[in-house]
C-alpha positions as CSV (number, residue, x, y, z in Angstrom):
1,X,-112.3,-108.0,205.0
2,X,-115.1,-107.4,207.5
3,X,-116.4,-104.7,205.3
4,X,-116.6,-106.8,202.1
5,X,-118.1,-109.6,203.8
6,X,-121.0,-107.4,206.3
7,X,-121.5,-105.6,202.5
8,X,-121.9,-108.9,200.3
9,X,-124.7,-109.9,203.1
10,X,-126.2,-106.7,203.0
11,X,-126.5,-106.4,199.2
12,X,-127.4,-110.5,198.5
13,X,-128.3,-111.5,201.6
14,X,-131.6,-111.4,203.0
15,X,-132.8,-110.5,206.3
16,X,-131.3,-109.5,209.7
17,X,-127.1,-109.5,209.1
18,X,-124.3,-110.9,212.5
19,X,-121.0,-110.8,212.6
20,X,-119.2,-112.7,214.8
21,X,-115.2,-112.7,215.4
22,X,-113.2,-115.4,217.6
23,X,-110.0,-117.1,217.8
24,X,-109.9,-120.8,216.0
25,X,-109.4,-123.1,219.4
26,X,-106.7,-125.2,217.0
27,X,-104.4,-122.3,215.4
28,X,-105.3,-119.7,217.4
29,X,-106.1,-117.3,214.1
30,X,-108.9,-115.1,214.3
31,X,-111.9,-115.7,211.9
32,X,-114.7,-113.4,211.5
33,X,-118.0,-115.3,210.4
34,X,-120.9,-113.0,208.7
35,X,-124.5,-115.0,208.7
36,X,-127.6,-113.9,207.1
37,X,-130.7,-115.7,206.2
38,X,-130.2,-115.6,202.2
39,X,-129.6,-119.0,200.2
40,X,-127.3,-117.5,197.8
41,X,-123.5,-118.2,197.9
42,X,-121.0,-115.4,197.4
43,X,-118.6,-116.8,194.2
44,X,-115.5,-115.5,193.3
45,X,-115.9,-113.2,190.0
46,X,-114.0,-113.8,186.8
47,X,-112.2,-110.7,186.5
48,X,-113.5,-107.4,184.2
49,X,-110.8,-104.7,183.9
50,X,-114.0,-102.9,182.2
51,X,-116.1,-103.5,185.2
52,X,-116.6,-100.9,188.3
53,X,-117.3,-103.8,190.9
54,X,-116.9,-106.8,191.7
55,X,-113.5,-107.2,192.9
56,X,-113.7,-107.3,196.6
57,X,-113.9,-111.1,197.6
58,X,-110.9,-111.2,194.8
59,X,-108.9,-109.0,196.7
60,X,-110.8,-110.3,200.5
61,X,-109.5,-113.8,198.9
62,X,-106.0,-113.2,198.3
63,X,-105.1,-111.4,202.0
64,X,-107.2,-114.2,204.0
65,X,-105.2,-117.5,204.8
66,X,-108.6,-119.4,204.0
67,X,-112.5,-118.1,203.7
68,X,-115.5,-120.3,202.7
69,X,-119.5,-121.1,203.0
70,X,-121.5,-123.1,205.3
71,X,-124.9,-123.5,205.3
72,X,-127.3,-122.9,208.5
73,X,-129.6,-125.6,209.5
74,X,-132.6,-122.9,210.3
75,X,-131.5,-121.7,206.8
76,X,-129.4,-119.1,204.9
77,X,-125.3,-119.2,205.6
78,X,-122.3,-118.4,207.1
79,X,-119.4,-116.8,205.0
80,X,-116.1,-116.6,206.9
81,X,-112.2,-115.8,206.6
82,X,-109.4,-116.6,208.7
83,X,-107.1,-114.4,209.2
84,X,-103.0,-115.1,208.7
85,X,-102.1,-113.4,211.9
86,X,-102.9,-112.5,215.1
């Protein structure tokens, strides 16, 4: 999960990439946030069995309990997942 999201910023994000892991104060569930300084937002592809990418925030989607966008006031995003466990 850490590795699709660090890659998606790398490959459409835009300038200097952090990563930043904590526990959620209300659930105690980890969550590891990625923020770069790009505009664009990562979407979940439809899926092409003919294609050779594209599947990882599919896959990063499905073993996450929850993952989303925010946007930065200084500009660019946050993409983050929440763990289900521990």
């Amino acid at each position: 999960m850490v590795c699709e999201l660090v890659t998606n910023s790398f490959r459409h994000g835009k300038g200097q990439i952090v990563v930043r892991i904590f526990r959620d104060e209300r659930d105690g569930l980890p969550v590891v946030e990625v923020w770069d300084a790009g505009e664009g937002r990562p979407e979940i592809q439809v899926e092409n069995y003919a294609a050779t990418g594209g599947r990882g925030l599919l896959l990063m989607a499905e073993l996450v309990r929850e993952w989303g966008v925010r946007p930065l006031n200084e500009g660019g995003k946050v993409v983050w997942a929440k763990l289900d466990q521990p």
